[in-house]
MINU-131766 format. One record per residue (C-alpha): residue in three letters; x negated, y, z negated. Coordinates in steps of 0.001 Angstrom, whole numbers. Example, Ala and Ser with C-alpha at 12.3 -4.5 7.8 and 13.67 -1.06 7.14 Angstrom:
BEGIN
rest | px | py | pz
Ala | -12300 | -4500 | -7800
Ser | -13670 | -1060 | -7140
END
This chain:
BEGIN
rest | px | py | pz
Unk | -128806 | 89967 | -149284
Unk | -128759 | 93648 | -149158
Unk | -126107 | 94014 | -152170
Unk | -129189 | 91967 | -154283
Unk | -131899 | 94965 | -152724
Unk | -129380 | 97605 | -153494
Unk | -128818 | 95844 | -157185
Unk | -132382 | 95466 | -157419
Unk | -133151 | 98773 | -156592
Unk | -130661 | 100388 | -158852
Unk | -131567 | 98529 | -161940
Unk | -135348 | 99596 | -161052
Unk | -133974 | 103281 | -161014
Unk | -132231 | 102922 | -164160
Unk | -135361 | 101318 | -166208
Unk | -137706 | 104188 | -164344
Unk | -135812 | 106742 | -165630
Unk | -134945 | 105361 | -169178
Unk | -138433 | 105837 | -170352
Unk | -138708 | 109526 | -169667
Unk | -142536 | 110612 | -168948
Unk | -145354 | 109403 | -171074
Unk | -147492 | 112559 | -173318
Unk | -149892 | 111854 | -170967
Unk | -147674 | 113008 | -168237
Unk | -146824 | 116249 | -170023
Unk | -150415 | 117173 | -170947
Unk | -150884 | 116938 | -166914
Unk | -147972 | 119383 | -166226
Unk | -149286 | 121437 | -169187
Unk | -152595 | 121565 | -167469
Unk | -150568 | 122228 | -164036
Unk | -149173 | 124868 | -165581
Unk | -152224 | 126161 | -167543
Unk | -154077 | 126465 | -163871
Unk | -151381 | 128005 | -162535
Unk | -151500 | 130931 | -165094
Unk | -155114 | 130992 | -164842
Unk | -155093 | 131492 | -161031
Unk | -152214 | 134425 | -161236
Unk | -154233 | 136099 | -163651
Unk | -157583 | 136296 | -161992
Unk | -155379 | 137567 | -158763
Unk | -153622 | 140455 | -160544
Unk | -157584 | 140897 | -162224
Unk | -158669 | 141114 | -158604
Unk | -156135 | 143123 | -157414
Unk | -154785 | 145889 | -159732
Unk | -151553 | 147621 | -159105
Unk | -150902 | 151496 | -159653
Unk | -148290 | 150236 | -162165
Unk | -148987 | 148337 | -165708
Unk | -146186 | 146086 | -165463
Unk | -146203 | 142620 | -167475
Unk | -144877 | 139946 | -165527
Unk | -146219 | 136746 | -167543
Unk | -142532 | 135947 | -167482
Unk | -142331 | 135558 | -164050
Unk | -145293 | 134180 | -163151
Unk | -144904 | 131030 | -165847
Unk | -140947 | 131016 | -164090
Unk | -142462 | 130321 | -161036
Unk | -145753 | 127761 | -162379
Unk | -143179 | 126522 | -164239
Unk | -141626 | 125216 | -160882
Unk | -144452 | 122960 | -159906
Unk | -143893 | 120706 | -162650
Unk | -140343 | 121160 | -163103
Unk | -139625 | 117617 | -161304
Unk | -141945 | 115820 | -163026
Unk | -141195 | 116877 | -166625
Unk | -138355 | 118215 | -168728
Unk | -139962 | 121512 | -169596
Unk | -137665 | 121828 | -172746
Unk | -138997 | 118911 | -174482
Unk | -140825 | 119371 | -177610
Unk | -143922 | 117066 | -175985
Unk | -144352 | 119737 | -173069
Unk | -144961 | 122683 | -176184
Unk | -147217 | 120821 | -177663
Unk | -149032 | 119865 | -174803
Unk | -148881 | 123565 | -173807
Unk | -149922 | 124225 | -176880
Unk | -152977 | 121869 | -177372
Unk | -154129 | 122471 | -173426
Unk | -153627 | 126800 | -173217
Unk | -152171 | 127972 | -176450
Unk | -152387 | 131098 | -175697
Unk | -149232 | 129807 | -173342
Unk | -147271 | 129294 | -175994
Unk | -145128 | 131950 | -177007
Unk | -144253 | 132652 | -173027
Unk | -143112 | 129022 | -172918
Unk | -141217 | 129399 | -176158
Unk | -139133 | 132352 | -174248
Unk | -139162 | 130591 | -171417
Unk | -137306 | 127459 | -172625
Unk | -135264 | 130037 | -174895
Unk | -133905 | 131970 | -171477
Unk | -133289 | 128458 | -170161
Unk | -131383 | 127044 | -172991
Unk | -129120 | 130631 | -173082
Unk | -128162 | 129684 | -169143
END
């Protein structure tokens, strides 16, 4: 009985993850993301520092993170979602999948 739950189990694991996520799920971690950005940039708005240091880099690294699990950030669907929901996104995302594919 429990090598037919385990079977069970593992053949629903293996379908699950043989679809990959839907556009629909991508245009929510593009929106995750968008947000993200959004909120980071009214905080350094809010609070300015002495120094004029870009760090959209980082700061898409690390909204980047919330949605990492969900999505494969390299896929071409997550650009164009990024793309279609904050295009303004979209050349930080292109160096950010860039710096990933290099590691």
């Amino acid at each position: 009985m429990k090598k037919s739950i385990l079977a069970i189990g593992v053949l629903a694991l293996t379908l699950a993850s043989c679809g990959g996520p839907s556009q629909a799920e991508f245009d929510t971690a593009a929106k995750t993301v968008c947000d993200c950005m959004a909120e980071k940039s009214a905080e350094e708005e809010a609070n300015p520092s002495e120094f004029d240091i870009d760090m959209s880099d980082l700061d898409y690294a690390l909204c980047a993170l919330d949605v990492v699990l969900d999505v494969d950030v390299t896929d071409e669907k997550m650009a164009t979602a990024i793309e279609s929901t904050c295009s303004d996104l979209s050349e930080i995302h292109a160096e950010y999948v860039k710096e990933l594919e290099v590691q």
